[in-house]
KENUDREN-484127 format. One record per residue (C-alpha): residue in one letter; x, y negated, z negated; residue number from 1. Coordinates in steps of 0.02 Angstrom, whole numbers. Layout:
N
[atom A,[X,Y,Z],NUM]
...
end
This chain:
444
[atom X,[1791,90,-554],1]
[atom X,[1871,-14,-425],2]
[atom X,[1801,-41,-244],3]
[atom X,[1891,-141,-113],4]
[atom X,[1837,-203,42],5]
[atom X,[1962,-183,171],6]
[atom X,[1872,-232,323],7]
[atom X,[1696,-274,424],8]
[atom X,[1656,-255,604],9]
[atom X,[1508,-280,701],10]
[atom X,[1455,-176,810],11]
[atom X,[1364,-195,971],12]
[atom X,[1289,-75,1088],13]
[atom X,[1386,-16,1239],14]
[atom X,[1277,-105,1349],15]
[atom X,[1176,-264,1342],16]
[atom X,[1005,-265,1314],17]
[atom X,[876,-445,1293],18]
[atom X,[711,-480,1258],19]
[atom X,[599,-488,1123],20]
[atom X,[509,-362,1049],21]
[atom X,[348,-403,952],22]
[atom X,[312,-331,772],23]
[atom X,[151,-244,730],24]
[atom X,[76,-360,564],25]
[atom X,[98,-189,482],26]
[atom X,[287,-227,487],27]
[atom X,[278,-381,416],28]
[atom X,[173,-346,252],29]
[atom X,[260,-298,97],30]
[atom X,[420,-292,34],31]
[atom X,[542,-362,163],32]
[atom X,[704,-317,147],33]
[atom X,[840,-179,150],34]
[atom X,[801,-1,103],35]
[atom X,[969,106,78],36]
[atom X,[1025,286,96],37]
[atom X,[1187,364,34],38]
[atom X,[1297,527,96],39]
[atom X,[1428,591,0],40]
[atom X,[1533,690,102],41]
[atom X,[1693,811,56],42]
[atom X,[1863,774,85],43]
[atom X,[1848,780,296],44]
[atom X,[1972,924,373],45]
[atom X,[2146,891,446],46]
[atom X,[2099,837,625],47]
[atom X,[2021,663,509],48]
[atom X,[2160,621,436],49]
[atom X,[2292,616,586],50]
[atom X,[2257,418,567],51]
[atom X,[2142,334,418],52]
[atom X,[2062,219,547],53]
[atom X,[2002,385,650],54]
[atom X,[1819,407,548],55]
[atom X,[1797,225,568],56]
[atom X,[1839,220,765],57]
[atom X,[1726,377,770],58]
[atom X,[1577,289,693],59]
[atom X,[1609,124,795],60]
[atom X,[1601,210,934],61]
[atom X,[1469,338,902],62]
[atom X,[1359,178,828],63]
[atom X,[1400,64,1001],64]
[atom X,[1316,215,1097],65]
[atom X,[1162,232,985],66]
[atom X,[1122,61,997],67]
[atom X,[1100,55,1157],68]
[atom X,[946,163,1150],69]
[atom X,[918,78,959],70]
[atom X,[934,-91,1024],71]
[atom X,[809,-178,930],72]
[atom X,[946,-135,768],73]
[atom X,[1083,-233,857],74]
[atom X,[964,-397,857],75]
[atom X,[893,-520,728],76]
[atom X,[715,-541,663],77]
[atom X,[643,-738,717],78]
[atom X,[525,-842,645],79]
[atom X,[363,-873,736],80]
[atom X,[236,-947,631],81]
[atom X,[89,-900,532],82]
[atom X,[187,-816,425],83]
[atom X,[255,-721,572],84]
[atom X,[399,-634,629],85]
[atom X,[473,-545,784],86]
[atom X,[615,-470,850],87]
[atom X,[745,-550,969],88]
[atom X,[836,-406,1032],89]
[atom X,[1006,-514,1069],90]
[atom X,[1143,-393,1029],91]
[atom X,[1227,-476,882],92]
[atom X,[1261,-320,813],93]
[atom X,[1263,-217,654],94]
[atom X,[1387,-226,521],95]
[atom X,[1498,-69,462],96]
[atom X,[1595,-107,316],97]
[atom X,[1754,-7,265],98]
[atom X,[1783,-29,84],99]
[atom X,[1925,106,-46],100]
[atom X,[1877,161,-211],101]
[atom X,[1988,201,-346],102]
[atom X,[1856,342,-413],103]
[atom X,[1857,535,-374],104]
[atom X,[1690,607,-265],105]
[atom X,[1657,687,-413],106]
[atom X,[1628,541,-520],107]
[atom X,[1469,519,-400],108]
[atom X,[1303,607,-326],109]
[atom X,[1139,640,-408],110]
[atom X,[1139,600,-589],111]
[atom X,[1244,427,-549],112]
[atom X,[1141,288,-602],113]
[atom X,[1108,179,-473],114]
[atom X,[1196,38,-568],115]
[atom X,[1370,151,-552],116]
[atom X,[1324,146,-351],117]
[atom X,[1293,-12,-312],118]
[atom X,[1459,-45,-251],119]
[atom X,[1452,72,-125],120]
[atom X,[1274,-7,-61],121]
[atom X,[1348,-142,56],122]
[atom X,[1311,-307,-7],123]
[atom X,[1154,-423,100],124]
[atom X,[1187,-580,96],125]
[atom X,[1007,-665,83],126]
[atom X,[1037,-832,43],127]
[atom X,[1063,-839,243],128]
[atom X,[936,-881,350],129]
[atom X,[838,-755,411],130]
[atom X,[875,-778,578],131]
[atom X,[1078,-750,543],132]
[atom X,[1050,-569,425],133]
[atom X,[1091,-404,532],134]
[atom X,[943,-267,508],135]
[atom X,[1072,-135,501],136]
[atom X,[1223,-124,359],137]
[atom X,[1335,20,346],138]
[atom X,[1485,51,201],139]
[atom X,[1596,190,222],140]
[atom X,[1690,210,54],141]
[atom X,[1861,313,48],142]
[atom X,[1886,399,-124],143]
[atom X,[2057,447,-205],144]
[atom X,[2013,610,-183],145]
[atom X,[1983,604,4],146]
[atom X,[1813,618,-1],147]
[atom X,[1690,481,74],148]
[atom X,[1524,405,46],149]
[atom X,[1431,330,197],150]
[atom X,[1291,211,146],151]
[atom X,[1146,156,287],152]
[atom X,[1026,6,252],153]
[atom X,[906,-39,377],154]
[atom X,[768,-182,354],155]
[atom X,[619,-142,293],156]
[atom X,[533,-246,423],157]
[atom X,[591,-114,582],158]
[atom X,[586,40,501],159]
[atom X,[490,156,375],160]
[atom X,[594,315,296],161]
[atom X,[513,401,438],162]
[atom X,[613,292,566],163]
[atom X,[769,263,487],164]
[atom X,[801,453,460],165]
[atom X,[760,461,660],166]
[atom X,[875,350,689],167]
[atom X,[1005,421,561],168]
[atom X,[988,598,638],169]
[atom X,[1002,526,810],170]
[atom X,[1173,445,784],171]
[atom X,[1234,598,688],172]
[atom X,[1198,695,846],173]
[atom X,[1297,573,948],174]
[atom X,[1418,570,831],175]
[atom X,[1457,749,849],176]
[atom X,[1429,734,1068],177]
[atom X,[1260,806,1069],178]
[atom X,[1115,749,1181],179]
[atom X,[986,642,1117],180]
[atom X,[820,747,1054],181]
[atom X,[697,625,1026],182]
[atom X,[697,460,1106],183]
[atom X,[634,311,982],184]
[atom X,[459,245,1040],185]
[atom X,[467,36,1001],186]
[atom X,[286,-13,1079],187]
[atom X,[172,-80,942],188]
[atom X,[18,-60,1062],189]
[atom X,[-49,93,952],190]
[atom X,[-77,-27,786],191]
[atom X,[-141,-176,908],192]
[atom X,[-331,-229,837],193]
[atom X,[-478,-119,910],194]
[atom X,[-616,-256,884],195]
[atom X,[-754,-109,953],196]
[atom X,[-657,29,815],197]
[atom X,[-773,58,655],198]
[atom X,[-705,-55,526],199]
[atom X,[-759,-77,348],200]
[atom X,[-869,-194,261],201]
[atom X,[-794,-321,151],202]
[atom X,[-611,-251,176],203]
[atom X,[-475,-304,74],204]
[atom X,[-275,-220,55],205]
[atom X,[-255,-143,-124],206]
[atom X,[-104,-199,-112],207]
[atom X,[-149,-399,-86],208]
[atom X,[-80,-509,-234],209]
[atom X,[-261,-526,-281],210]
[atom X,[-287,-361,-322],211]
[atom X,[-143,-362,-435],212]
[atom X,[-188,-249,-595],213]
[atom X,[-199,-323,-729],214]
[atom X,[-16,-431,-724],215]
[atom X,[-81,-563,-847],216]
[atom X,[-102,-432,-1003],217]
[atom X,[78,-409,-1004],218]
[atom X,[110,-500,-1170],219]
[atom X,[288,-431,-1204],220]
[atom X,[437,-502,-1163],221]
[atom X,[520,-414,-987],222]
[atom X,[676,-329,-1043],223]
[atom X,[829,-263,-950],224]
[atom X,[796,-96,-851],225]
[atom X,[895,34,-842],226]
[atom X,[887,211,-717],227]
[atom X,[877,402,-735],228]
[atom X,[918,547,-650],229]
[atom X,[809,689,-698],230]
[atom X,[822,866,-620],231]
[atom X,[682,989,-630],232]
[atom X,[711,1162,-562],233]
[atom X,[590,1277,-443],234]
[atom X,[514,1351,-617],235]
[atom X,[495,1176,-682],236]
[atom X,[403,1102,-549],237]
[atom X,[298,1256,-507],238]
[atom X,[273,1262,-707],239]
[atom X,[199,1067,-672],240]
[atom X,[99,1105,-515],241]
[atom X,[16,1268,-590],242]
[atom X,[-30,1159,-774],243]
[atom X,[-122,1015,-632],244]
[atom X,[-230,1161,-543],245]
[atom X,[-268,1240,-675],246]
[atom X,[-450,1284,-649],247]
[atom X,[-477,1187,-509],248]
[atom X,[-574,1246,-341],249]
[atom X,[-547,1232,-172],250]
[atom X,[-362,1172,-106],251]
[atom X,[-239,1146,-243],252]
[atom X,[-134,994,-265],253]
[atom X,[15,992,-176],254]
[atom X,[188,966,-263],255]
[atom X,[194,777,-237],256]
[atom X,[13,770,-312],257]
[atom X,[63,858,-479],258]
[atom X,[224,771,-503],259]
[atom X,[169,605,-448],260]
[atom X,[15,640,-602],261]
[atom X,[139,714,-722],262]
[atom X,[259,548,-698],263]
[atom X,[118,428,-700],264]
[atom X,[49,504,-868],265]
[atom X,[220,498,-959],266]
[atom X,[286,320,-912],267]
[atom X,[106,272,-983],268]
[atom X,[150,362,-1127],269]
[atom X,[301,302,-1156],270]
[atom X,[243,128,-1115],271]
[atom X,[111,149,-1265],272]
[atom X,[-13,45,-1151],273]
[atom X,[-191,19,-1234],274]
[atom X,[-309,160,-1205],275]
[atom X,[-410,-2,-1107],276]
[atom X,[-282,-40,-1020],277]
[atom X,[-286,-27,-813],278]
[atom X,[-148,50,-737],279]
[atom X,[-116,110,-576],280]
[atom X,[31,225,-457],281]
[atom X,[83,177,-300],282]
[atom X,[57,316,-147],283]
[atom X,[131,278,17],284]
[atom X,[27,372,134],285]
[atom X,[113,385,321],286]
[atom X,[-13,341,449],287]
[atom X,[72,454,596],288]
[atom X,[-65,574,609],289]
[atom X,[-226,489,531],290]
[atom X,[-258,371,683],291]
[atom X,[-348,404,832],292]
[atom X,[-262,422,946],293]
[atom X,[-128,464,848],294]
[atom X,[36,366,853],295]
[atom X,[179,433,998],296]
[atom X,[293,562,935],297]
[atom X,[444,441,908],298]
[atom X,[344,308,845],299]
[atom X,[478,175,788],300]
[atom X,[431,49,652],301]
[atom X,[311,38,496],302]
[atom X,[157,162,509],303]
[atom X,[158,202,312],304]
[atom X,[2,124,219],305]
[atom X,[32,86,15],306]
[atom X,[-134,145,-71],307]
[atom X,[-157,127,-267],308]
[atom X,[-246,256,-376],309]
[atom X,[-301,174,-535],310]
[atom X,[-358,245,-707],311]
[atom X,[-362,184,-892],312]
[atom X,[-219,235,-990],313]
[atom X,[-311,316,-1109],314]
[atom X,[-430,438,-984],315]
[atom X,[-252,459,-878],316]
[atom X,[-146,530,-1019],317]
[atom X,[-302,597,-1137],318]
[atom X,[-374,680,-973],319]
[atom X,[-305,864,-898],320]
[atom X,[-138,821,-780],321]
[atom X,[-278,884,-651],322]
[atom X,[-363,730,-686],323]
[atom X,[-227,608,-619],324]
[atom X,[-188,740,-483],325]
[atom X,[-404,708,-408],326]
[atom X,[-384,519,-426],327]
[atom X,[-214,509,-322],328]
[atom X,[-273,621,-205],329]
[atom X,[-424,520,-175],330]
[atom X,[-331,368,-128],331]
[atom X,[-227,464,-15],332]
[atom X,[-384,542,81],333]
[atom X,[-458,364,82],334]
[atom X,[-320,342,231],335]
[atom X,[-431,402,383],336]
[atom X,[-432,336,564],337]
[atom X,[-556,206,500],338]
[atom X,[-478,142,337],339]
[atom X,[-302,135,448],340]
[atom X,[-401,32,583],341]
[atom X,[-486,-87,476],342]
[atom X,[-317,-121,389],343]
[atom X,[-248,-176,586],344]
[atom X,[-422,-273,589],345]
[atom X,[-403,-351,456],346]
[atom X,[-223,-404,451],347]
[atom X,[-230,-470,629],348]
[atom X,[-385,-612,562],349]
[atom X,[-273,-680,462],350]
[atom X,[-225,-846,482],351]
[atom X,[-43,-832,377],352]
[atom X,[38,-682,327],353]
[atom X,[157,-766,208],354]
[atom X,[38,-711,58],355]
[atom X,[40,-542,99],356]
[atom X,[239,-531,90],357]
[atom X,[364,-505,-44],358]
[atom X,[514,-583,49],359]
[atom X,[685,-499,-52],360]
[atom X,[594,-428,-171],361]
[atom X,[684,-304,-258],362]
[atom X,[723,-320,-458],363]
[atom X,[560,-409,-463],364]
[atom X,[415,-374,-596],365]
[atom X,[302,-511,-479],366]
[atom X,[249,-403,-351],367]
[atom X,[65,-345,-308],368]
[atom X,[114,-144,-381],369]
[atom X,[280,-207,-463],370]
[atom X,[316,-170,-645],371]
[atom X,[235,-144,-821],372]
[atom X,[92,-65,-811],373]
[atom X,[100,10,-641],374]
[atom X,[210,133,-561],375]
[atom X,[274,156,-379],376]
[atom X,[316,323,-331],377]
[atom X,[407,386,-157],378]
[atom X,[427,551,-112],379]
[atom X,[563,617,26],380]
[atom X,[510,785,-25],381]
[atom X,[448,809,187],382]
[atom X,[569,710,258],383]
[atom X,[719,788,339],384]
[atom X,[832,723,219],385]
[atom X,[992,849,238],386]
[atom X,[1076,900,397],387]
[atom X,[1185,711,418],388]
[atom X,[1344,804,496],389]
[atom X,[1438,655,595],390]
[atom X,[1564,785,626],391]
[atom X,[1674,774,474],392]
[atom X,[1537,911,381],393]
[atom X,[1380,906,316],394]
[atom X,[1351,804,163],395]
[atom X,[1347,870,-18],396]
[atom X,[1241,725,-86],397]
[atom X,[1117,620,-67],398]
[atom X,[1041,486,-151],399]
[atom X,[938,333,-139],400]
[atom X,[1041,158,-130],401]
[atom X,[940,69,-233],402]
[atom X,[778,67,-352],403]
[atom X,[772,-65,-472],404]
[atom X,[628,-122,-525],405]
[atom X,[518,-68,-668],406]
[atom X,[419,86,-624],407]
[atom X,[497,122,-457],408]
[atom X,[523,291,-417],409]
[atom X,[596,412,-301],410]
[atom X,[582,614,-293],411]
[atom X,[714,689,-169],412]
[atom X,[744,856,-142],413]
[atom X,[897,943,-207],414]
[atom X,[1054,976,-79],415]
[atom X,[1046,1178,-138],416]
[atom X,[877,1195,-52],417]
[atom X,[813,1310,-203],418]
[atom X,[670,1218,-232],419]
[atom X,[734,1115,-380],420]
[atom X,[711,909,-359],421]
[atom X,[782,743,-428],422]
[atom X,[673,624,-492],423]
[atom X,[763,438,-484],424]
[atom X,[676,327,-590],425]
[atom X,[696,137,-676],426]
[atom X,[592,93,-833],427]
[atom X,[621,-45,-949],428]
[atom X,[769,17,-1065],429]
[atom X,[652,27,-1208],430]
[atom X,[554,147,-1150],431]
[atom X,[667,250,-1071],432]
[atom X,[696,359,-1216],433]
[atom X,[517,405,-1240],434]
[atom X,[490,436,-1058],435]
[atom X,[648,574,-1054],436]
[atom X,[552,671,-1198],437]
[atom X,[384,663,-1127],438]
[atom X,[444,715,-943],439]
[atom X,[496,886,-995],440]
[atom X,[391,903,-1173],441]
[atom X,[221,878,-1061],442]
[atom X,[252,1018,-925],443]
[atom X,[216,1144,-1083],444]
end
């Protein structure tokens, strides 16, 4: 498959906006760099193709209106010490990048490794300084077959998945000349430090490189990964969620619990760690409604908190799948008003930040949760994932740009909306095998 670039604008909003808008600390821990998100759309209808620069000049303009009330998008992140960034809201604009492909729609969607993809992930450049990189790429890819693929990354450091699906529904509205229905709320106030707010004694972030599990015990060599694309229908995953409450009392696991338990248990498996050995699965855990107050409906930025549930490999995958399912959900419940506060505490008495960061991270085994023998697993099974009509149709695909690193994992909803899902995962290539078998021998 070829893909050629045939042209990159930047964008700017309609009118000019200045300033600088500060960052919570919350925004600047982690992983900093460019999540992606890509639609695959049919072959548009006839009024599209009167001229082949008419989607483009339809999302230039569209995007030059929505950044007026998503300014901080059009700007550039800025250094300010201590490990510190925030954002100068200058208007240099976001980058849409038209680029042909010599492959059919077809060729694409779920069960396309995300190698196959990559070239329709537009490229970030970050050998640049940081001061120079846009937080907002877009690619719109033109197939032989008419159809198109329109990919949105956004920086990490502005926006969870909660935001940048705001932000993406927002400019599909405008797209299409609809109002606006929820305006973006930028004020970092709510995750400010409450020094009279009960905090907790001796508080540390699971997710601090110090607290790294068991990294060092890693004696084999790391080997090239490769991804999957595994579908489990309605039956399947209600087959999986009834086998992790079976017996158990009081409210039963959700769907993310089970199959966040049942994935953890068979990468272990197919890992063959040590019945000793430590491992643990990543939960992101969105804040939005655990603090008090609670954050403003709009809220735009970071506001999800990474917690780790940890077991033995040999308890996890000797254990019921119900077992797994209690110890995740105990990290998740963990996240309460005061565990959320003592993380702003906390955060804002440090002295540097840089050690809490994972600057360009991606394909990367030296992360705090990175890699053999943990897991990371994110689920868009809430978020409002469908529904991207920029008035060309709705899409019939999507997918996540990116997920490259050992152990990182994404479960999306299907487009049919019958309850089936796509898990998108990347192991090591020698263990991918195993890890096929075991994910649909272990839901018997």
């Amino acid at each position: 498959m070829l893909v050629t670039l045939k042209g990159s604008h930047m964008v700017k909003p309609t009118e000019p906006t200045s300033g600088n808008l500060s960052l919570s600390e919350w925004d600047q821990i982690g992983t900093i760099n460019h999540a992606s998100i890509i639609y695959f759309y049919q072959k548009p209808c006839q009024k599209w193709l009167t001229s082949s620069d008419s989607i483009v000049n339809s999302l230039k303009d569209s995007l030059s209106k929505i950044l007026v009330t998503f300014y901080p998008l059009a700007g550039r992140l800025r250094r300010i010490g201590r490990g510190r960034l925030e954002l100068d809201c200058n208007d240099a604009g976001v980058e849409l990048i038209e680029a042909e492909s010599n492959a059919n729609l077809e060729d694409f969607g779920y069960f396309s490794l995300s190698s196959e993809c990559e070239c329709l992930v537009p490229e970030v450049d970050y050998n640049v300084s940081l001061e120079e990189l846009p937080l907002l790429l877009i690619q719109l890819t033109k197939f032989q077959c008419g159809g198109i693929s329109l990919c949105i990354s956004i920086s990490h450091v502005v926006a969870d998945g909660l935001s940048m699906g705001h932000f993406i529904s927002e400019w599909a509205r405008t797209a299409r000349g609809e109002q606006l229905q929820m305006a973006p709320v930028f004020d970092r106030q709510a995750l400010r430090a409450n020094w009279h707010s009960p905090a907790l004694d001796g508080f540390e972030l699971d997710h601090h490189p110090s607290l790294q599990i068991a990294q060092s015990s890693y004696v084999e060599q790391l080997e090239k990964t490769s991804d999957a694309m595994l579908r489990l229908t309605k039956a399947q995953v209600e087959k999986i969620r009834n086998r992790a409450n079976d017996g158990k009392m009081g409210r039963p696991y959700s769907r993310y619990e089970a199959l966040t338990a049942h994935i953890w248990r068979c990468v272990s498996k197919a890992r063959g760690l040590k019945p000793d050995q430590r491992t643990a699965v990543g939960v992101c855990v969105d804040s939005r409604g655990r603090m008090q107050p609670q954050l403003p409906i709009g809220y735009f930025g970071n506001a999800i908190v990474d917690v780790a549930a940890v077991s033995r490999s040999g308890e996890l995958v000797e254990e019921s799948l119900g077992y797994a399912c209690r110890i995740i959900r105990e990290a998740i419940e963990k996240v309460n008003n005061r565990y959320l506060r003592s993380i702003v505490n906390y955060l804002e008495k440090q002295e540097d930040l840089t050690s809490f960061q994972d600057l360009y991270a991606l394909g990367s085994n030296q992360g705090p949760l990175y890699g053999y023998p943990n897991i990371g697993v994110v689920s868009l099974l809430t978020l409002p994932v469908y529904g991207k009509d920029f008035g060309f149709g709705k899409e019939i695909c999507v997918r996540p740009g990116s997920y490259d690193f050992d152990g990182d994992t994404v479960i999306i909803p299907s487009a049919e909306g019958d309850g089936s899902v796509i898990v998108a995962l990347c192991l090591q290539s020698g263990h991918m095998d195993a890890f096929k078998m075991y994910f649909y021998q272990d839901m018997f």
